[in-house]
N, C-alpha and C positions, 0 to 999 in steps of 0.2 A: 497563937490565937490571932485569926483576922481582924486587921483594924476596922471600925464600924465606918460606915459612908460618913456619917455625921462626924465624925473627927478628920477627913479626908480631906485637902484641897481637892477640889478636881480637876481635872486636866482637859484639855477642849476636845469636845467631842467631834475628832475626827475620824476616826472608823465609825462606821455605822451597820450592824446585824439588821437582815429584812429577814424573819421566820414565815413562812407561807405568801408563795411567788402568785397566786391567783390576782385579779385584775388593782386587787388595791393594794395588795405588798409590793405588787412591779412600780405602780404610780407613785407609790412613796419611794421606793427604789430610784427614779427616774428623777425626782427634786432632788433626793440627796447627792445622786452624780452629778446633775447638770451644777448645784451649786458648790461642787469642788469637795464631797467628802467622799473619803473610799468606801464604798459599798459591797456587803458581803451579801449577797441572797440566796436563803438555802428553801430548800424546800425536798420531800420527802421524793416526790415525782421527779425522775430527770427530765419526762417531756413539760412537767409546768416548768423547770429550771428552763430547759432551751426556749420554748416559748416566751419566756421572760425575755429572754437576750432580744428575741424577733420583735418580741411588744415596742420593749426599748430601741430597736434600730429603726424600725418604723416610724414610730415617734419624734423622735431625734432629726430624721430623715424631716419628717415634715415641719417641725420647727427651722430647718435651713433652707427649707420653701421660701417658708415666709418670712425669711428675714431674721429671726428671733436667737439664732445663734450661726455661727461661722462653722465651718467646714470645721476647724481647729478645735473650736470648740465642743463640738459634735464627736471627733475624734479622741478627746481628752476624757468625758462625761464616759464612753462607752468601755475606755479602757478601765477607769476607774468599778464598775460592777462585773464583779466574780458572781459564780454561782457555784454551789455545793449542795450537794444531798447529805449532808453529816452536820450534825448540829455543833460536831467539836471544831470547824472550822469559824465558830462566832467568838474562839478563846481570846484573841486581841482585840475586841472590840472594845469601843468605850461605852456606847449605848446598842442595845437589844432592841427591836421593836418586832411586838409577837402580832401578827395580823394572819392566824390560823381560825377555822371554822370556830362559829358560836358554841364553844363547849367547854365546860369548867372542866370536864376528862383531860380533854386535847389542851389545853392549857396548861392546865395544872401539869400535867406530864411534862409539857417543852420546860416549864419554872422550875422544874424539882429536877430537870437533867441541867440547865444552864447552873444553877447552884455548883456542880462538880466543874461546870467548864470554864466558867468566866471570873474574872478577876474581883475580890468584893467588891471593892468601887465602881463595875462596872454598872451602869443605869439598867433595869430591866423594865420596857413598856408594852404594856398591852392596847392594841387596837379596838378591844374589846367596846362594844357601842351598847350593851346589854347587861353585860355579866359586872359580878361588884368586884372591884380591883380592890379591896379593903379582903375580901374574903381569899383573891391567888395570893395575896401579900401574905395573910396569914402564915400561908403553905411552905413561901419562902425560906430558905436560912436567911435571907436579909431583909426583912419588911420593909425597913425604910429607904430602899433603893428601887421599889415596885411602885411606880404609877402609871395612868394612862394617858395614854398620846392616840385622842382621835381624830384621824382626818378625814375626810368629809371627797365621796367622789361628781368628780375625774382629782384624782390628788395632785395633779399637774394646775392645774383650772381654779380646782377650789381654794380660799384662800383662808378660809375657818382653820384655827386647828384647838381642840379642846383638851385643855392641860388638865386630869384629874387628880387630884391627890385622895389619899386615903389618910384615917387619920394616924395612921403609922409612917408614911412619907418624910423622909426628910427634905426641909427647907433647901438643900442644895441642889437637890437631885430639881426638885419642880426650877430652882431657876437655871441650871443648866438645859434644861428642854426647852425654858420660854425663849431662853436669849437661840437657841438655835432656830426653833418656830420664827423668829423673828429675820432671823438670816439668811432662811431658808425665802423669805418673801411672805409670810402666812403673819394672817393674825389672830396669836394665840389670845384662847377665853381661859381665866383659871375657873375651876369649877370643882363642886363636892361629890364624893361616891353614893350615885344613887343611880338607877338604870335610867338609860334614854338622855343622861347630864342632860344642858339645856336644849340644843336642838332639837335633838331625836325625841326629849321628852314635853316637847312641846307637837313637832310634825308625826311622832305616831300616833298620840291619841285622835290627831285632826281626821289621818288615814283611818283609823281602825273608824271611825265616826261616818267616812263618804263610803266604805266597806258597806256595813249594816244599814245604810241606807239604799244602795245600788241592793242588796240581799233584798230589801224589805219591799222590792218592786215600786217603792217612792221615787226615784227618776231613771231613767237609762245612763248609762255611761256614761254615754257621749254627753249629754246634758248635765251630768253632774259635773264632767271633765272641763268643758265648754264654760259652763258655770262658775267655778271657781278662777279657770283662766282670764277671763273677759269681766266678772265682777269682781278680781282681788289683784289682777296683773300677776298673776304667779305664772311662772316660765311653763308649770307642766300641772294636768288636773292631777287627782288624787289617785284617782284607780288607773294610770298610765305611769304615776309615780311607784306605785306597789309593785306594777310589771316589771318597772326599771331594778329597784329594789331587791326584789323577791319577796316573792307572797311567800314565801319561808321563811325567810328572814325576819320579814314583819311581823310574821306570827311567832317566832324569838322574841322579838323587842317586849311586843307587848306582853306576854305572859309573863318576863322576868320583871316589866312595870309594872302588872296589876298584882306579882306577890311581894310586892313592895307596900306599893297604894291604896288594894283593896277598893280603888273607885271602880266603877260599872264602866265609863269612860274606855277603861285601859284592857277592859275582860276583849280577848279577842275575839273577834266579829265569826261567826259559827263559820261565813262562807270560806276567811281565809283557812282554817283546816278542812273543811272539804276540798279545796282548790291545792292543796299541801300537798296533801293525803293523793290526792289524783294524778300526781305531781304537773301538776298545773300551776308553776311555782313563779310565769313570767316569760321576759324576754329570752332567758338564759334557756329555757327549752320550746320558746315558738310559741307557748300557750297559757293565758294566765287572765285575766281580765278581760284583754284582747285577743286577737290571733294575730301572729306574725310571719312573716313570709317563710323565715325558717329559725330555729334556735340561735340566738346572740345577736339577730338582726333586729333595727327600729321600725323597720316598716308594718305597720298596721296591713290587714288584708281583712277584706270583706270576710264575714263567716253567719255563721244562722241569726245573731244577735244584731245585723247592720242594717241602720234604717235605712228602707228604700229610697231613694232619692224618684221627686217628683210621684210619690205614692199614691193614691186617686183618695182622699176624702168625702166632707161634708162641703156640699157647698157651701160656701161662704157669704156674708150679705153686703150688698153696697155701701162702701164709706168716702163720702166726697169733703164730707165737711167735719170737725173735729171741735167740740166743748170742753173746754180745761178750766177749771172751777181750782183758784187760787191766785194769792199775789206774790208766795214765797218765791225762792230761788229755783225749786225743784218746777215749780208751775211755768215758771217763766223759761225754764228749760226744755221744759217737754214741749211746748207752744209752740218755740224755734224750730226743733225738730221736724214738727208738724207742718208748720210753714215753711221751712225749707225743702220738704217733700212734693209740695205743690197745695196741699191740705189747706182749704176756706177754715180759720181758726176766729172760734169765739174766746177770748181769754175774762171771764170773771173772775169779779172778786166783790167783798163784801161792799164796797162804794165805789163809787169813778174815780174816783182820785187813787186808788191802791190799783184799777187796774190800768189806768194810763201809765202809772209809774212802774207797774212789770211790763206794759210794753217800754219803757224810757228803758230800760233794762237788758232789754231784745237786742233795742239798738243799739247800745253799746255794747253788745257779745258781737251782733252782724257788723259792730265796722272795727272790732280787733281782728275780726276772721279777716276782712277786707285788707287791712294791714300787714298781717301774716300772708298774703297771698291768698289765701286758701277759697276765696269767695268775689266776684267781682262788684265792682259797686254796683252797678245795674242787677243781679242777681240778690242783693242783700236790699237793696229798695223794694224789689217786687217780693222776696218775704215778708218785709215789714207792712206792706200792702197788705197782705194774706189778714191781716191780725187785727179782730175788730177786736176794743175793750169793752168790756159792759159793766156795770154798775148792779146789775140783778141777774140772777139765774135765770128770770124771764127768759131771756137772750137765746136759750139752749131749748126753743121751740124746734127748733127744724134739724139740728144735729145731728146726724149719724148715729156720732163714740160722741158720750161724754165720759170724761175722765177728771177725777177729782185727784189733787195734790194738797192736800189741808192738814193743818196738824194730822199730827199719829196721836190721834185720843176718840175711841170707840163712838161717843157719842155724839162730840163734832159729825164726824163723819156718817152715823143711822141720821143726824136730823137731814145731813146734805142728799143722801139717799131719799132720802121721803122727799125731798125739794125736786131730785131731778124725776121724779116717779110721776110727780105733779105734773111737771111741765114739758117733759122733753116727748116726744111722738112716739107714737107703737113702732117695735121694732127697732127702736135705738138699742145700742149698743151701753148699758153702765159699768162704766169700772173704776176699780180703783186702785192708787199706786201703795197702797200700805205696806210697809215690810215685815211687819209682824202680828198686824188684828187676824182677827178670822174675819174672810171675807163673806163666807154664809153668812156672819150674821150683820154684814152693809146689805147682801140680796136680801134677806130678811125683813129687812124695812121698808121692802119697797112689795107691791102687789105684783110684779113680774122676776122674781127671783133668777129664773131661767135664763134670764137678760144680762145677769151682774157676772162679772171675771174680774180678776185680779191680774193688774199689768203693774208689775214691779219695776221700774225702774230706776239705776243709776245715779250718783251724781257724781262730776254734773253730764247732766244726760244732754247735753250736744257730741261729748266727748267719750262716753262709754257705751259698748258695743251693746252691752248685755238686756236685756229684759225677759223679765221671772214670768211665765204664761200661768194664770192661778185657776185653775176650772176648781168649783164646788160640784158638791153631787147633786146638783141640780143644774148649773150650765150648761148650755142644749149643745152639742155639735156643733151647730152651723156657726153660734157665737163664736167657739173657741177656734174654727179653721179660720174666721174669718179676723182675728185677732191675729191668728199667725199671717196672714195675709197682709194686713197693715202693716205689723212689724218687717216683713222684710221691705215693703215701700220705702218705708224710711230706714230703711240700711240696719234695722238693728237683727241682733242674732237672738230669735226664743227658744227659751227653754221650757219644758213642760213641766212644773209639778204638782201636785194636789194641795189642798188648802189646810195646810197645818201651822202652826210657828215657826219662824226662821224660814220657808220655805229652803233652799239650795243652800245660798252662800252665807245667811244669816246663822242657820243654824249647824253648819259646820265651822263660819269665822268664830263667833264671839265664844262658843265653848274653848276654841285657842287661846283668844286671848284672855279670858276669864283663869285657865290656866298659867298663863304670863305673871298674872298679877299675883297668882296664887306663891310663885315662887318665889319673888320679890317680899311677900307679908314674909314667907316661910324662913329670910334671908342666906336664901340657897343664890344666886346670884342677884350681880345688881342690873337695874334698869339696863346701863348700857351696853354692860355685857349680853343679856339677852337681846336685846336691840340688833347690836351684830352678829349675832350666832344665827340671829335668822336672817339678816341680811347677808349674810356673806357664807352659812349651810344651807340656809331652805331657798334663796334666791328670792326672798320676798322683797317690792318693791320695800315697803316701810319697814320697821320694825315694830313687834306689838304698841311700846305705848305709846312710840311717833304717832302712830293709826287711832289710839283711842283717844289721842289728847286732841285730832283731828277731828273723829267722828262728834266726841263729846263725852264727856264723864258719864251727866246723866241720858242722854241715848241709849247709851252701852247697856249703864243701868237698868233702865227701864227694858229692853231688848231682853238681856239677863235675866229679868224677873219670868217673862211672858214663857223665854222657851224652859225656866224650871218649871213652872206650874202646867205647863201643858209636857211635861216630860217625866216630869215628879222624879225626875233623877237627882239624888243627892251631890253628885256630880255636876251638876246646871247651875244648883245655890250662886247666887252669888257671889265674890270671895269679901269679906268682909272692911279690909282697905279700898276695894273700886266704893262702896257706900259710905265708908267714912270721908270720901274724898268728897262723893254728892253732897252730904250732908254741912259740907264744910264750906262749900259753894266752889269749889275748885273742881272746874267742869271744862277743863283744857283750854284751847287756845282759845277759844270765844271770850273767855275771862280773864286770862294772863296767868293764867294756873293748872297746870293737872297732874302729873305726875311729875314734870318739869316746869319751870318759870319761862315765860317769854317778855318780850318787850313791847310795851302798850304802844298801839298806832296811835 
């Protein structure tokens, strides 16, 4: 009778089985050599077998470019990976790792023939990013020696690796993989069987979300892509990620998520199976969201969907002078902007004294610029010049754009509307920076609707590229060209989209991280594990609750509320931990409280 794993010492896992040599069994193939374990790589294909070897010498080759290993050691790494097309060459291994096509068939089959080949103690891991390792373990003759080892590509590069257990896993088996993750350079997350573990099931629902939204003619690519890039700092937008991906794959992930979840969130997006189906699958065939120069290449190539550059419009109307109606941080940001463009800026606020002190504010942003190099003293003088204060909205007679930054609360903002309607000249320009009212109903309050746009931006907006262009169905053209027009004056990058909740990045961020929190109530992982799965899988500058204890508890909150009731997706609800949190008054760093503790200034 085989002794069970769980009574086994184990032995260091130095042989190492790669089951399917395609771009991510080679890259884990590639860690295991370079860090001194013998590697067996089998695959069914002799030509993915030899191209494995080419991947790897290529690779290797350019890592003695730059320094990163020695001739010797280049030499050593490549002797160390065999390749074989026969599974019965993985019989001395100590650990398996099955990185074959997303299929419980194809899986199940390689599990149920290593049973006959490999030793019991041998470790069997699946790469599976989708499939429930709780269900191949079943399949097993040894369940508690089956779990998952997901890495995350370039598997060279990326430095996640997500340890899944099932709840048949034995305790040995998971710490003999952490401590190798650990030696390999990675840092392992432990996590529970459930599809998409923490990453993936956090970053596909985000995808399948900018999917159905690019479907639903609410933005073009590039502005969705643009969008997420330059308002969230992620390395790569969504629907350029799905390319990288596969729009096949993704439409795997999610379907084995939503017959888990049963949220709408995770139901896949109709276009990625039309785009499947078409095999229209991404970079891997040249065509997929974008167009590519040819299959497996990164380069973009213009095709029917590419905006024309310099495209002839609506004329646009004269803007010399600029009205910012507030005293917050966001006001006094946007002012600078204005005024460092060249832009005559009226800055109000509700008394003299709130707006002398956003410009006192000014100036001290123009002389850290000064300091950092970035601005010269003479250049940050004649901004501060730019920048009359005023005490009453009177001021915003002669204006151009007025632009209001005032709380995010609907009626604040109709009564400042009806103010600027008052006072400012035919043919100004109203808008406003909301990031989640309806702006129809700020034109609304005013006798020139036609006039009003939503200009979303940034904080802090000296520093971020992006601003959200909001035309209502009543914003005339010439507004909205001449809006983009501004926007690139003062260097920032717009994006188009219509006037719903969350516009872009709103209503694809906080559904993620609404998600986050979800998991944490759920006690599927902790804070900081998902913290680094996304910093170090999705390549997100923060991680979720670094970012919400930043933005604000109740922001988030309140944000939360707006895009469920205008989504009516039960999916949107709020998760009921982010509102015990508001209610508790632990509203992040503002406080010294939100998901974490900090230390009072």
């Amino acid at each position: 009778m085989a002794t069970p794993l769980s009574d086994t010492p184990l032995s260091p896992l130095k042989t190492v089985a790669v089951i399917g040599l395609g771009t991510m069994g080679t890259g884990i193939a590639e860690v295991l050599a370079r860090a001194g374990r013998e590697v067996v790589g089998i695959d069914i294909s002799e030509a993915a077998a030899a191209q494995a070897v080419t991947a790897l010498e290529t690779s290797t080759a350019r890592a003695v470019q730059r320094g990163r290993l020695t001739e010797q050691e280049r030499d050593d790494a490549l002797a160390r990976f065999r390749t074989f097309t026969d599974l019965r060459a993985a019989a001395d291994a100590d650990l398996v790792i099955e990185v074959t096509p997303e299929s419980y068939d194809i899986k199940q089959q390689v599990f149920r023939a290593l049973d006959d080949i490999v030793r019991p103690e041998t470790i069997l891991a699946t790469g599976t990013n989708a499939l429930s390792v709780t269900r191949l373990a079943a399949d097993s003759a040894h369940p508690e020696r089956v779990l998952g080892l997901h890495f995350f590509n370039p598997a060279p590069a990326m430095r996640l690796v997500e340890v899944v257990s099932s709840v048949l896993t034995a305790p040995q088996a998971v710490a003999a993989v952490t401590d190798l993750a650990i030696e390999l350079g990675k840092e392992p997350v432990a996590v529970g069987d459930r599809p998409g573990f923490v990453a993936d099931g956090l970053l596909f629902g985000y995808l399948n979300q900018a999917a159905a939204m690019y479907e639903a003619k609410y933005a073009s690519r590039e502005d969705i892509d643009a969008a997420m890039k330059l308002g969230c700092g992620l390395p790569m937008g969504p629907l350029a990620l799905l390319d990288l991906i596969g729009v096949d794959t993704a439409r795997t992930v999610l379907e084995a998520m939503y017959a888990e979840s049963h949220d709408r969130l995770h139901a896949p997006s109709p276009v990625l199976k039309q785009l499947s189906e078409a095999g229209l699958t991404g970079r891997k065939t040249g065509r997929g969201f974008y167009s590519y120069e040819a299959p497996g290449s990164s380069t973009v190539v213009a095709d029917a969907l590419t905006p024309l550059a310099g495209a002839a419009g609506a004329t646009g109307r004269t803007v010399r002078s600029v009205g910012v109606a507030g005293s917050g941080t966001m006001a006094s940001g946007i002012a600078e902007v204005f005024a460092k463009a060249g832009y005559e800026v009226v800055l109000a606020a509700r008394s003299e004294e709130k707006a002398q002190a956003a410009k006192a504010r000014i100036g001290k942003s123009l002389s850290r610029s000064v300091d950092k190099g970035r601005l010269t003293a003479e250049a940050a003088a004649e901004t501060l010049d730019r920048i009359t204060p005023a005490g009453s909205y009177d001021a915003f007679a002669e204006v151009d754009l007025a632009l209001e930054a005032v709380a995010e609360d609907l009626e604040i903002k109709q009564q400042l509307f009806a103010t600027f309607d008052k006072v400012c000249k035919p043919g100004a320009i109203l808008a406003t920076t909301t990031s989640s009212l309806p702006v129809v109903a700020c034109a609304r309050a005013t006798s020139r609707p036609q006039d009003v746009i939503g200009m979303h931006f940034f904080n802090p907006a000296p520093a971020m590229k992006l601003v959200e262009v909001v035309r209502t169905v009543l914003t005339t053209d010439d507004v909205h060209a001449t809006v983009r027009e501004v926007c690139a004056k003062i260097r920032k990058h717009p994006v188009d989209c219509g006037d719903r909740a969350g516009f872009i990045v709103n209503a694809l961020l906080f559904p993620y991280l609404n998600n986050a929190i979800k998991m944490v109530q759920e006690h599927y992982a902790t804070l900081d594990d998902i913290d680094a799965a996304m910093k170090l899988g999705g390549g997100y500058p923060m991680g979720p609750f670094e970012l919400l204890d930043v933005v604000g508890l109740d922001v988030s909150l309140a944000i939360e509320k707006v895009l469920h009731r205008e989504f009516r997706d039960p999916g949107l609800a709020p998760a009921p931990l982010l509102e015990h949190l508001v209610a508790a008054g632990c509203l992040g760093r503002k406080t010294g409280r939100g998901f974490r503790e900090y230390a009072r200034r």
